[in-house]
C-alpha positions as YAML, in Angstrom:
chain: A
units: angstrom
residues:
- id: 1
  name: UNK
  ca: [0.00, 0.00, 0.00]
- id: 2
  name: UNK
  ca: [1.66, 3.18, -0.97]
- id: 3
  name: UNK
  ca: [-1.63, 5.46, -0.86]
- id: 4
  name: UNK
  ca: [-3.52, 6.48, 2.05]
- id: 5
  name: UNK
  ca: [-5.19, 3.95, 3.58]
- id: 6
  name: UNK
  ca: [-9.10, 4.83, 3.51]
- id: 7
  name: UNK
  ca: [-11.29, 4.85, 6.31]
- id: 8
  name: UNK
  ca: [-15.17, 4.91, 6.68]
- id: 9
  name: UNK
  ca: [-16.58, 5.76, 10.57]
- id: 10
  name: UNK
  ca: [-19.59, 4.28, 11.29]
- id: 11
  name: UNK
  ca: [-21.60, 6.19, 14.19]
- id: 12
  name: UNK
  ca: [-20.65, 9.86, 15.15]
- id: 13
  name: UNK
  ca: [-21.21, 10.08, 18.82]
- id: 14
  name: UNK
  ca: [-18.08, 11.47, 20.93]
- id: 15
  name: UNK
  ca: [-16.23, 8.18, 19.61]
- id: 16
  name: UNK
  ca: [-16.90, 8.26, 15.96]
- id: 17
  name: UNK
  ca: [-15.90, 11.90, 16.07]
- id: 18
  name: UNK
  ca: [-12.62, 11.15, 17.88]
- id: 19
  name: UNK
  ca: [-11.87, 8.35, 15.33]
- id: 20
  name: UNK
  ca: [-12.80, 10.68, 12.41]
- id: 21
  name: UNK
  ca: [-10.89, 13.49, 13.99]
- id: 22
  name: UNK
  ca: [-7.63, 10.84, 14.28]
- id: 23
  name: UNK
  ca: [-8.26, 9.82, 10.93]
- id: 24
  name: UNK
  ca: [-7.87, 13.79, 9.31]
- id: 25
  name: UNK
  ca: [-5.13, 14.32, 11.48]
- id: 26
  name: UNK
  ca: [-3.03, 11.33, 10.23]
- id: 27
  name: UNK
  ca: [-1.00, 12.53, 7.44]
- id: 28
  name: UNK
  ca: [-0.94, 8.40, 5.55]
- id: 29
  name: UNK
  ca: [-4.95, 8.16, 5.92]
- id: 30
  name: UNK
  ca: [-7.94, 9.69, 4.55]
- id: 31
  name: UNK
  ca: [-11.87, 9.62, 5.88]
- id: 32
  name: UNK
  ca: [-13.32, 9.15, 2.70]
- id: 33
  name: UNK
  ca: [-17.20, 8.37, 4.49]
- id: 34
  name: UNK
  ca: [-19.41, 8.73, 7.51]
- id: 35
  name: UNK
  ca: [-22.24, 6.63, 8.67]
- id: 36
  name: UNK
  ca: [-25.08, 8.18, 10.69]
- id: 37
  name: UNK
  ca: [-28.75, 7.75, 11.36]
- id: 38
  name: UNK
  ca: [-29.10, 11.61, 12.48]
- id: 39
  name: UNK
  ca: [-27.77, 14.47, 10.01]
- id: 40
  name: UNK
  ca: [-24.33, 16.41, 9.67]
- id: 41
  name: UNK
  ca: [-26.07, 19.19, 11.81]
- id: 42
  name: UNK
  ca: [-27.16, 17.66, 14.50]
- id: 43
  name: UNK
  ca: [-24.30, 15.52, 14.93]
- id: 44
  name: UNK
  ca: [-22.02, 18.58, 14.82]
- id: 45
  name: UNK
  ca: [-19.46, 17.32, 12.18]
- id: 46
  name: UNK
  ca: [-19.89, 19.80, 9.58]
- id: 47
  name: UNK
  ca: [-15.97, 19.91, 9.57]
- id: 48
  name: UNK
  ca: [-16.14, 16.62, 7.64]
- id: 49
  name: UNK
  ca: [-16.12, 16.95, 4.11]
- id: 50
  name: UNK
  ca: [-16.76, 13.83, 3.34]
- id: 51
  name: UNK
  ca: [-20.85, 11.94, 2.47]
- id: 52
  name: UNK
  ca: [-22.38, 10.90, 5.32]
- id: 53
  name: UNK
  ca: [-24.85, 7.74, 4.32]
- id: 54
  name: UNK
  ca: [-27.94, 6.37, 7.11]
- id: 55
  name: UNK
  ca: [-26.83, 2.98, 6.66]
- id: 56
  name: UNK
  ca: [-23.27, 1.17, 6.65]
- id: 57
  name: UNK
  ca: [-25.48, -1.18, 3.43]
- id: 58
  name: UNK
  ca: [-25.53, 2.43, 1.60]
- id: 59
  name: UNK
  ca: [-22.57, 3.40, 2.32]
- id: 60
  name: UNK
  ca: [-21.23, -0.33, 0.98]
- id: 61
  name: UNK
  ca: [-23.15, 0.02, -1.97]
- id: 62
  name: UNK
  ca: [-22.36, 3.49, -2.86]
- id: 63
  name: UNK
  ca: [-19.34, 2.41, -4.69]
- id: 64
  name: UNK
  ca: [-16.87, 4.75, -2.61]
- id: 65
  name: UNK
  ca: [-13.32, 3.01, -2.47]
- id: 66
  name: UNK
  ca: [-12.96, 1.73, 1.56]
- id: 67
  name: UNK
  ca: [-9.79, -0.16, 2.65]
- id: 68
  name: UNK
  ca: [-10.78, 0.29, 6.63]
- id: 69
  name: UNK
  ca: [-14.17, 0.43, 8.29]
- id: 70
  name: UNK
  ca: [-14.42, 1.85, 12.16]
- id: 71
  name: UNK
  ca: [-16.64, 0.75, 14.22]
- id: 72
  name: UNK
  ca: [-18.23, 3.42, 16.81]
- id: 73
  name: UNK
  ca: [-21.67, 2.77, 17.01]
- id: 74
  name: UNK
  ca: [-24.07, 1.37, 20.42]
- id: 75
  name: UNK
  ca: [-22.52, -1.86, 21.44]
- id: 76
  name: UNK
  ca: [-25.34, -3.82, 20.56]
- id: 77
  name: UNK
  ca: [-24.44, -3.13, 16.80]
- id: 78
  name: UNK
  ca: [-20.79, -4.13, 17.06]
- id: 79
  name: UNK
  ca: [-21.06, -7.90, 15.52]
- id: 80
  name: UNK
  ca: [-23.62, -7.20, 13.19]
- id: 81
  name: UNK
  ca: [-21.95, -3.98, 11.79]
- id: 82
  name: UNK
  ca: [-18.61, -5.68, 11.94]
- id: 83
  name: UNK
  ca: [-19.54, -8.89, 9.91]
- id: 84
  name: UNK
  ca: [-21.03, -6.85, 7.12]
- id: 85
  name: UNK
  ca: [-17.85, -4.69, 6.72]
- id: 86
  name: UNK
  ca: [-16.20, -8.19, 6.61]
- id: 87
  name: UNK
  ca: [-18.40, -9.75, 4.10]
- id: 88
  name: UNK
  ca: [-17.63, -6.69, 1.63]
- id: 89
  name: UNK
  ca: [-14.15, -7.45, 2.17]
- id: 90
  name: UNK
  ca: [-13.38, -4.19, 4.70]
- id: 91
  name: UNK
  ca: [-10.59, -4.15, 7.38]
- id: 92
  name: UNK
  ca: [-12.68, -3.42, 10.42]
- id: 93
  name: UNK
  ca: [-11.54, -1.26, 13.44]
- id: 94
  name: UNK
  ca: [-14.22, -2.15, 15.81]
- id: 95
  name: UNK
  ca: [-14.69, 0.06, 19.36]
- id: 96
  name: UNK
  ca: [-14.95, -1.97, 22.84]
- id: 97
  name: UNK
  ca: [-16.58, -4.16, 23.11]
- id: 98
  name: UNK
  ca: [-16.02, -6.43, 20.18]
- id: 99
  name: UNK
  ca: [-19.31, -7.50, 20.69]
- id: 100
  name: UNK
  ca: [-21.55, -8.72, 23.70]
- id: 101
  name: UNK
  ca: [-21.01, -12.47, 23.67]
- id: 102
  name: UNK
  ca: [-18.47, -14.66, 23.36]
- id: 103
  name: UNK
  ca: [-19.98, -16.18, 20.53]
- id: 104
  name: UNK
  ca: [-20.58, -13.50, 17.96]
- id: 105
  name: UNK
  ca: [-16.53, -12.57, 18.88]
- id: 106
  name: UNK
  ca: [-15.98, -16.03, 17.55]
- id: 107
  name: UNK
  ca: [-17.80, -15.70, 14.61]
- id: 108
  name: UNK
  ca: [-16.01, -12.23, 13.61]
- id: 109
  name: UNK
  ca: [-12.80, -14.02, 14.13]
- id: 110
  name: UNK
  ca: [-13.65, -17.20, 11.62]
- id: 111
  name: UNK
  ca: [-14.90, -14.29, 9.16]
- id: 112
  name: UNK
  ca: [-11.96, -12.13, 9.11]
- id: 113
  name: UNK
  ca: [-9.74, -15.15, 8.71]
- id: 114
  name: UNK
  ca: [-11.96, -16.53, 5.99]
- id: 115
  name: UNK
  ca: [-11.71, -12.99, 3.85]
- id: 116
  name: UNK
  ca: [-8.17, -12.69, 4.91]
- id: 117
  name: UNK
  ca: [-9.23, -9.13, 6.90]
- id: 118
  name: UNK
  ca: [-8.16, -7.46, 9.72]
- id: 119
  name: UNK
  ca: [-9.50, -7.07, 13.17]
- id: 120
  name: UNK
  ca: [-8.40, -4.13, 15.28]
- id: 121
  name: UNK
  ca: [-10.04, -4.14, 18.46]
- id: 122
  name: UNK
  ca: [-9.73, -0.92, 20.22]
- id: 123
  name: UNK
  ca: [-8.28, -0.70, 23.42]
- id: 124
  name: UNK
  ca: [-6.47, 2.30, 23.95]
- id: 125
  name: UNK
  ca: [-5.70, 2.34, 27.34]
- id: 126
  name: UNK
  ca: [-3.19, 0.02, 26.58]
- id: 127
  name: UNK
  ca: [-1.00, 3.22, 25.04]
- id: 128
  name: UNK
  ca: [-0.83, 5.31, 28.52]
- id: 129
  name: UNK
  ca: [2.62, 5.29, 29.86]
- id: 130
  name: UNK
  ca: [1.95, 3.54, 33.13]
- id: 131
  name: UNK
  ca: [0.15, 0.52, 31.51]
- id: 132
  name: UNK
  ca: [3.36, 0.08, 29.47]
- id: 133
  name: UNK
  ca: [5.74, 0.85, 31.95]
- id: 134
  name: UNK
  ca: [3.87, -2.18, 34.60]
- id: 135
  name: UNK
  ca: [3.26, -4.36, 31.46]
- id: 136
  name: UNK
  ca: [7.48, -3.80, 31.32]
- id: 137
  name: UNK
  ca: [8.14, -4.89, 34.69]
- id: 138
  name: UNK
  ca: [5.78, -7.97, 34.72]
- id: 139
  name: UNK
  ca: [7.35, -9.35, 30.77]
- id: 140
  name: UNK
  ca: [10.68, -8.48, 33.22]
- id: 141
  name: UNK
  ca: [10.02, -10.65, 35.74]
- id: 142
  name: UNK
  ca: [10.76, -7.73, 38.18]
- id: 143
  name: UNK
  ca: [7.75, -8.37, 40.40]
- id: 144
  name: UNK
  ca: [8.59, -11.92, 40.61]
- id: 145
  name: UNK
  ca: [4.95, -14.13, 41.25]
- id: 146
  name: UNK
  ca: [2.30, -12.27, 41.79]
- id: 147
  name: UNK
  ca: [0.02, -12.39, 45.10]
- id: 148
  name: UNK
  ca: [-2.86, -9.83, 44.12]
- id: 149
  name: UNK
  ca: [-4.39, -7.46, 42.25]
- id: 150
  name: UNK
  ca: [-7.38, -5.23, 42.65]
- id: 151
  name: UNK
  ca: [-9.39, -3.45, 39.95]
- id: 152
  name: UNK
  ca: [-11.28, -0.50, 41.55]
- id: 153
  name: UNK
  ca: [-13.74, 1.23, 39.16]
- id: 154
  name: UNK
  ca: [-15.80, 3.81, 40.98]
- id: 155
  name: UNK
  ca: [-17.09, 6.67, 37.93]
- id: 156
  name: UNK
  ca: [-20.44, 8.74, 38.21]
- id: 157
  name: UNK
  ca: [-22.84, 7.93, 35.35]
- id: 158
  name: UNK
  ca: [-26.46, 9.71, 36.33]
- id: 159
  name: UNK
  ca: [-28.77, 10.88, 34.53]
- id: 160
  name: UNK
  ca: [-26.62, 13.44, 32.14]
- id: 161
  name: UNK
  ca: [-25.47, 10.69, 30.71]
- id: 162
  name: UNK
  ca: [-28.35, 8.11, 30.50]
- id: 163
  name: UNK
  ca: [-31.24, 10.25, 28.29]
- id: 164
  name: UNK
  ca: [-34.48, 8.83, 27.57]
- id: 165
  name: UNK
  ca: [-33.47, 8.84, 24.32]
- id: 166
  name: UNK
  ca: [-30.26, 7.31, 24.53]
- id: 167
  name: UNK
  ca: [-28.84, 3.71, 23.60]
- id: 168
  name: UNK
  ca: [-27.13, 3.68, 26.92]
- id: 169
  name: UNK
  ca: [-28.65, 1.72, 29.63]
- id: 170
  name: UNK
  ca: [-30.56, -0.62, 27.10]
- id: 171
  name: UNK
  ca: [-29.71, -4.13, 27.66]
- id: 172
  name: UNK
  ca: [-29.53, -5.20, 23.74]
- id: 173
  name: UNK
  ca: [-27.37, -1.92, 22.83]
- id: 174
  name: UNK
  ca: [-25.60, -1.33, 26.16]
- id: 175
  name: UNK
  ca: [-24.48, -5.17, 27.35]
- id: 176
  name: UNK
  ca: [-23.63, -3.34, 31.00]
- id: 177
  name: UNK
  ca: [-21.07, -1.77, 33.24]
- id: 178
  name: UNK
  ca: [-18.66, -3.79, 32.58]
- id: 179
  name: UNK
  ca: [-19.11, -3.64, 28.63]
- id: 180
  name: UNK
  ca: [-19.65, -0.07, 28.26]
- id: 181
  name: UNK
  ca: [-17.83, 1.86, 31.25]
- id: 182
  name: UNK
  ca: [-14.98, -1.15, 32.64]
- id: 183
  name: UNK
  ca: [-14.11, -3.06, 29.61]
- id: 184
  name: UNK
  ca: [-10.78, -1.35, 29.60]
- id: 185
  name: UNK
  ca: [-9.58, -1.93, 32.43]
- id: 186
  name: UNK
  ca: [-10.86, -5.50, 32.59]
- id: 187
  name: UNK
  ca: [-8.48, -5.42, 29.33]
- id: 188
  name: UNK
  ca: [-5.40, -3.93, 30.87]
- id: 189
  name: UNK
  ca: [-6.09, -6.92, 33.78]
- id: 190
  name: UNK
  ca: [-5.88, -9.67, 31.33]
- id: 191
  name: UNK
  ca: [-2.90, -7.88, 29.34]
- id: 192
  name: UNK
  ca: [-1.01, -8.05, 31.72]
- id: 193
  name: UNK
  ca: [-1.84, -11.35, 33.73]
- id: 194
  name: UNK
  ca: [-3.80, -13.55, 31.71]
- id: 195
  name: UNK
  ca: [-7.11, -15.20, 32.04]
- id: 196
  name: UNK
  ca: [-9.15, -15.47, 34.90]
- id: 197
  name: UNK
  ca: [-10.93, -18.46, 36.56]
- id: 198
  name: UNK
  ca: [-13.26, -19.68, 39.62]
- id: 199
  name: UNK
  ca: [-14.72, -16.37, 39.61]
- id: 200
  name: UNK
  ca: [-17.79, -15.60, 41.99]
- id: 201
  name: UNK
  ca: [-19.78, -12.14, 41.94]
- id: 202
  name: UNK
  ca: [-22.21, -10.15, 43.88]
- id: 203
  name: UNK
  ca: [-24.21, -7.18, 42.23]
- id: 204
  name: UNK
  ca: [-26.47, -4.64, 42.95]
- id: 205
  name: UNK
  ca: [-28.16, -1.59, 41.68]
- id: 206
  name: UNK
  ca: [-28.03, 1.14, 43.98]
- id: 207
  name: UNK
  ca: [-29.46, 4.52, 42.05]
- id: 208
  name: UNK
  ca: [-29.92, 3.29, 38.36]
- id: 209
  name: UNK
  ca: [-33.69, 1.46, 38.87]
- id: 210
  name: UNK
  ca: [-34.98, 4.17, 36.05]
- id: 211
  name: UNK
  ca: [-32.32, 4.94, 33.94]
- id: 212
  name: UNK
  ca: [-31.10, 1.26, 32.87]
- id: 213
  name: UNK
  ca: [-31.81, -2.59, 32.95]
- id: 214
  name: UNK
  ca: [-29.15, -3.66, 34.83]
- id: 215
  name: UNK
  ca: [-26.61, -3.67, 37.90]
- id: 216
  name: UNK
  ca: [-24.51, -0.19, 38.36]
- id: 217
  name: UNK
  ca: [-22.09, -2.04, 41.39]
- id: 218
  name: UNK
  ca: [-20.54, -5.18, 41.72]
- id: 219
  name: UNK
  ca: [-17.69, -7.00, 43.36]
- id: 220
  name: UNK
  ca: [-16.04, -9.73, 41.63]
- id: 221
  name: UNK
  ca: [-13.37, -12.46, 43.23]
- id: 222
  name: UNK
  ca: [-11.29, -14.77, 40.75]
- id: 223
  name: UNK
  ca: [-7.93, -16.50, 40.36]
- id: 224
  name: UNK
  ca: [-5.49, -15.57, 37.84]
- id: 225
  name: UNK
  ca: [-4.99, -18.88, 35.61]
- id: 226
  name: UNK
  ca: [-1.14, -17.67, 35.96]
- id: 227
  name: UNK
  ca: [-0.98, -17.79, 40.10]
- id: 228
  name: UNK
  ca: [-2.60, -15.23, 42.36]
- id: 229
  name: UNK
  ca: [-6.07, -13.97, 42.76]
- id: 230
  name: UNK
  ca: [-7.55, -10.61, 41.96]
- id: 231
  name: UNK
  ca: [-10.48, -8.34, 42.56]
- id: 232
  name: UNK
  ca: [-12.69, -6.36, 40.69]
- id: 233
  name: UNK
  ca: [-14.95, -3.28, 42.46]
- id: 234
  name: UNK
  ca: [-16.61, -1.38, 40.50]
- id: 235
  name: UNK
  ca: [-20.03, 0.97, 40.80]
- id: 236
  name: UNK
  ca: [-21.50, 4.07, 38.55]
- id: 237
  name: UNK
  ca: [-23.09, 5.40, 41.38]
- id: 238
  name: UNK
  ca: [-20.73, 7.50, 42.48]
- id: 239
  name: UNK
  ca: [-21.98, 11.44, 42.90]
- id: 240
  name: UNK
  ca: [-21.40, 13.91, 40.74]
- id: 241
  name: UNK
  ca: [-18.06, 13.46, 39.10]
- id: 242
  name: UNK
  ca: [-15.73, 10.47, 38.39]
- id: 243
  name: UNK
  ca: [-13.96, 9.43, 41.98]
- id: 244
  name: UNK
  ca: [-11.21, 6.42, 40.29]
- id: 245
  name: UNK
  ca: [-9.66, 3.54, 38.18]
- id: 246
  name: UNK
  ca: [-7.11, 2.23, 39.88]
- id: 247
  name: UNK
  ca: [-4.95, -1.27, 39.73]
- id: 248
  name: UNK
  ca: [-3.28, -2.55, 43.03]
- id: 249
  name: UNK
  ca: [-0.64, -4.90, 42.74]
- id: 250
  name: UNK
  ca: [0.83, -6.91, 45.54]
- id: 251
  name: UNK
  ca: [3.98, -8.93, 44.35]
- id: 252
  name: UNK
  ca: [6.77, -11.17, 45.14]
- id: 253
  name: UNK
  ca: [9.06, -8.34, 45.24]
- id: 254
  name: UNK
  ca: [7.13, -5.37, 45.84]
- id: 255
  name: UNK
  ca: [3.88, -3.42, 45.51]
- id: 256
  name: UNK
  ca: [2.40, -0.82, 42.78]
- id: 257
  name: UNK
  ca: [-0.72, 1.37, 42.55]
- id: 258
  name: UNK
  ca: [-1.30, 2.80, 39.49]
- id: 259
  name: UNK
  ca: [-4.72, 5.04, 39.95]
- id: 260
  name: UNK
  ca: [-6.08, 8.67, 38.97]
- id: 261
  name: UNK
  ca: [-10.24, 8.95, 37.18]
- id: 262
  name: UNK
  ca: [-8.21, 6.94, 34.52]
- id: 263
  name: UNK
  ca: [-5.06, 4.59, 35.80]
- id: 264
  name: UNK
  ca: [-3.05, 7.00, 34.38]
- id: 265
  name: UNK
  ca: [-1.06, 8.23, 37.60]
- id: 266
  name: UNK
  ca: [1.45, 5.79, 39.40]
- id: 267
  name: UNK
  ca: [0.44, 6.74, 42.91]
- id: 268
  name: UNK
  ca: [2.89, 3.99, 44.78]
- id: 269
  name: UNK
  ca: [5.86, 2.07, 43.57]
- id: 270
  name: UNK
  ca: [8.16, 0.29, 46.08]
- id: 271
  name: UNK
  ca: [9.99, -2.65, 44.92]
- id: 272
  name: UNK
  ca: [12.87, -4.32, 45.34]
- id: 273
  name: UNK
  ca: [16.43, -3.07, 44.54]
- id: 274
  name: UNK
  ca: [14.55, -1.03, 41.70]
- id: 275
  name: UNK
  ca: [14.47, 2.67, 41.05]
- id: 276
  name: UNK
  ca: [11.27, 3.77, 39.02]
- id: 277
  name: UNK
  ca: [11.67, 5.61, 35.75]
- id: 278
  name: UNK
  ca: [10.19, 8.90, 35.20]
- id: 279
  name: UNK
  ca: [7.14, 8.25, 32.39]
- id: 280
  name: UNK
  ca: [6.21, 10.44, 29.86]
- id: 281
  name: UNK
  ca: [2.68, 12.58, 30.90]
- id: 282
  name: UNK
  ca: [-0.47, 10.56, 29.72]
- id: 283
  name: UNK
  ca: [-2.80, 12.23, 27.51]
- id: 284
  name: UNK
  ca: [-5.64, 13.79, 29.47]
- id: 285
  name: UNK
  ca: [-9.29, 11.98, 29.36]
- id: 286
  name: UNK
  ca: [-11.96, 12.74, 26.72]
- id: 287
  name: UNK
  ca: [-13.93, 15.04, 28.19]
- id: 288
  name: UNK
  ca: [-17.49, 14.49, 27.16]
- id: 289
  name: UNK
  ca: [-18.93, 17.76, 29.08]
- id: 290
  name: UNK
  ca: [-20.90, 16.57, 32.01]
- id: 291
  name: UNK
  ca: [-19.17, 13.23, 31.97]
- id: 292
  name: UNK
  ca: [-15.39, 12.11, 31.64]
- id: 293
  name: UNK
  ca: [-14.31, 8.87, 29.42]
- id: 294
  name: UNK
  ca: [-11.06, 7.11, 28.92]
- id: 295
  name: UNK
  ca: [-8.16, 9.06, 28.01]
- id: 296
  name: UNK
  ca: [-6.97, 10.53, 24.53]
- id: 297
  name: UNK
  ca: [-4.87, 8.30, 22.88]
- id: 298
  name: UNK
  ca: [-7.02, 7.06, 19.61]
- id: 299
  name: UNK
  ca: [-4.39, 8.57, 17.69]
- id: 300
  name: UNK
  ca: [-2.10, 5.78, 18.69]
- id: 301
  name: UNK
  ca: [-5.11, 3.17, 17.03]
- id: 302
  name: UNK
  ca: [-5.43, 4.87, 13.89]
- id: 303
  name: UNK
  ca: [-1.28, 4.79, 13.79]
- id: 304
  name: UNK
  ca: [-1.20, 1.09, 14.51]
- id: 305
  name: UNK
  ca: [-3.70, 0.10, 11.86]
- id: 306
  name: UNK
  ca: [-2.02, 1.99, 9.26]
- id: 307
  name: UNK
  ca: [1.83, 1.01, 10.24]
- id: 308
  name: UNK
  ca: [-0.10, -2.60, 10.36]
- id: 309
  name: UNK
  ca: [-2.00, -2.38, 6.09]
- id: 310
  name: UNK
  ca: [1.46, -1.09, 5.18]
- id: 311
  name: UNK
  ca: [3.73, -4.09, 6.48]
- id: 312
  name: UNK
  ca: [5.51, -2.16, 9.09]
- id: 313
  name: UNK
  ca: [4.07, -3.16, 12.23]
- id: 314
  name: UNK
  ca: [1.68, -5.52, 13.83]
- id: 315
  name: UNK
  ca: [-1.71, -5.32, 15.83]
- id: 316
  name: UNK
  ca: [-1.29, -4.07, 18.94]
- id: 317
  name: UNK
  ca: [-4.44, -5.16, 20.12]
- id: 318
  name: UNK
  ca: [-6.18, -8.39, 18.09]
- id: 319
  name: UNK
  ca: [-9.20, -9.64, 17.48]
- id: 320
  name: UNK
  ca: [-8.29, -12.66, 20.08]
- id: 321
  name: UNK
  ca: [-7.78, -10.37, 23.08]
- id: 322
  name: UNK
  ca: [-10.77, -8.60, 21.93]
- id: 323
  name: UNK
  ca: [-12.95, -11.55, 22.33]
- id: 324
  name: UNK
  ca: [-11.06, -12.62, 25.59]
- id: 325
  name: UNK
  ca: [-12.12, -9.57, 27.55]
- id: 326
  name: UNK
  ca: [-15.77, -10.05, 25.85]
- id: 327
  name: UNK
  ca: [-15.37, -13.59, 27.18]
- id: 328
  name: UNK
  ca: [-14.39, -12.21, 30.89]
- id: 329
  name: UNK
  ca: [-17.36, -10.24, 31.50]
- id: 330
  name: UNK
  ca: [-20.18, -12.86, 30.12]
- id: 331
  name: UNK
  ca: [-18.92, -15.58, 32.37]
- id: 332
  name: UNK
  ca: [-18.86, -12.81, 35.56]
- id: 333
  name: UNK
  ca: [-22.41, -11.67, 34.20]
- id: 334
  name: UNK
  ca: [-23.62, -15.20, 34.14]
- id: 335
  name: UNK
  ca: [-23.03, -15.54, 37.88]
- id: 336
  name: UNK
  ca: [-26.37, -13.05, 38.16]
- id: 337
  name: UNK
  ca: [-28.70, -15.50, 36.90]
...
């Protein structure tokens, strides 16, 4: 590939834009397409020169020259979107999650091996400087075994961010927390220590009876396939304003904390005969007005899947770990039933 690589966004919420943004700003790609149900003006991406279609199907059909299709639409439309961008023969760069079972993963995977496609699954938390720096240490072996870790995920989503009229909150589109708000970090878990197993759960839904169809808190217990056992806390009913994200690691040879709204501070490092580096900043978090998301670093995707079509580079995160961390959170959600 010696031309830009071109890229189609599918769904134009704060994501799609980001993506589209990313896309502009890269100087070996081009958007060359947008996909929307609602119009250029009330989307608020009049900056984007480019045809905006109602339908991916339209969009396919139009005839416009696609090498890459990103996926940033509800969650719920994930597979389905995803296997029709396949079955035209489309790269796909599809948003967490992947999808919201286990099993439409799967298929995705047998598709985009069967067309001889890409899957990028985007997880971009995996570019902040203290999720490589830890992910480092543990390939190191400067931790030595590893005792425990604890997830905590404690963010405010009320009711500026579930509208009436909003796919968030809907069981078909949402999935869940953990699909929607946690999937992230549930990814940077399994990045860096592997699968999880004899995992039991407790849930409840403290101030989210009206605004969605399912739990907003949980804790989670499990083993790490690997050796040690972990934690995950988590709750969206925290007032107001974000309160934390933070990873807790109790080792062989010493102890970290990464934390901040985002993991993106390293708030305690002690470990033995080790001196910790000084990291370069991390981007700061989207900021979605009333409400604060993951932190900035999309530009890093849209790098990766470019360096990737051209030869230079591989996938930094693939379809497999995509459908690992989908995997993860339906075998925790089946412990409600």
């Amino acid at each position: 590939m010696s031309d830009k690589v071109k890229f189609a966004v599918v769904g134009c919420g704060h994501i799609g834009k980001r993506h589209a943004q990313m896309i502009t700003e890269n100087e070996e790609s081009e958007l060359v397409a947008l996909v929307d149900i609602k119009n250029k003006e009330q989307l608020g991406i009049d900056q984007f020169n480019v045809p905006l279609f109602k339908t991916l199907e339209e969009l396919l059909a139009s005839g416009i020259e696609v090498d890459v299709v990103n996926i940033a639409s509800p969650n719920g439309l994930h597979a389905r979107q995803a296997m029709t961008s396949l079955e035209a023969r489309k790269h796909i760069v599809v948003e967490k999650p992947m999808a919201l079972t286990k099993l439409d993963a799967e298929k995705l995977i047998f598709k985009a091996l069967h067309v001889h496609k890409h899957v990028f699954a985007v997880m971009q938390n995996r570019y902040s400087p203290p999720s490589v720096w830890i992910k480092e240490l543990i390939e190191d072996g400067v931790l030595g075994k590893i005792f425990m870790v604890q997830l905590n995920c404690y963010w405010n989503r009320d009711d500026r961010y579930y509208k009436a009229d909003s796919w968030h909150g809907k069981q078909e589109l949402d999935g869940g927390t953990l699909f929607t708000q946690f999937s992230h970090f549930i990814d940077i878990m399994y990045w860096l220590f592997g699968d999880i197993e004899n995992i039991s759960a407790k849930f409840k839904d403290f101030n989210h009876q009206h605004s969605t169809d399912f739990e907003d808190s949980g804790f989670v217990s499990f083993d790490f396939v690997n050796g040690g056992m972990g934690s995950l806390n988590y709750s969206t009913s925290i007032w107001n304003q974000n309160f934390e994200s933070s990873m807790t690691i109790i080792a062989e040879n010493g102890s970290i904390k990464i934390g901040g709204q985002y993991m993106n501070e390293v708030e305690y490092c002690h470990i033995r005969d080790y001196m910790m580096p000084e990291l370069a900043p991390t981007n700061p978090g989207n900021d979605y007005g009333a409400y604060k998301g993951s932190a900035q670093n999309h530009h890093y995707v849209i790098e990766n899947v470019v360096d990737t079509l051209k030869g230079r580079n591989t996938i930094t995160t693939n379809a497999l770990e995509g459908l690992k961390v989908v995997d993860i959170i339906e075998r925790i959600y089946a412990l409600k039933h």
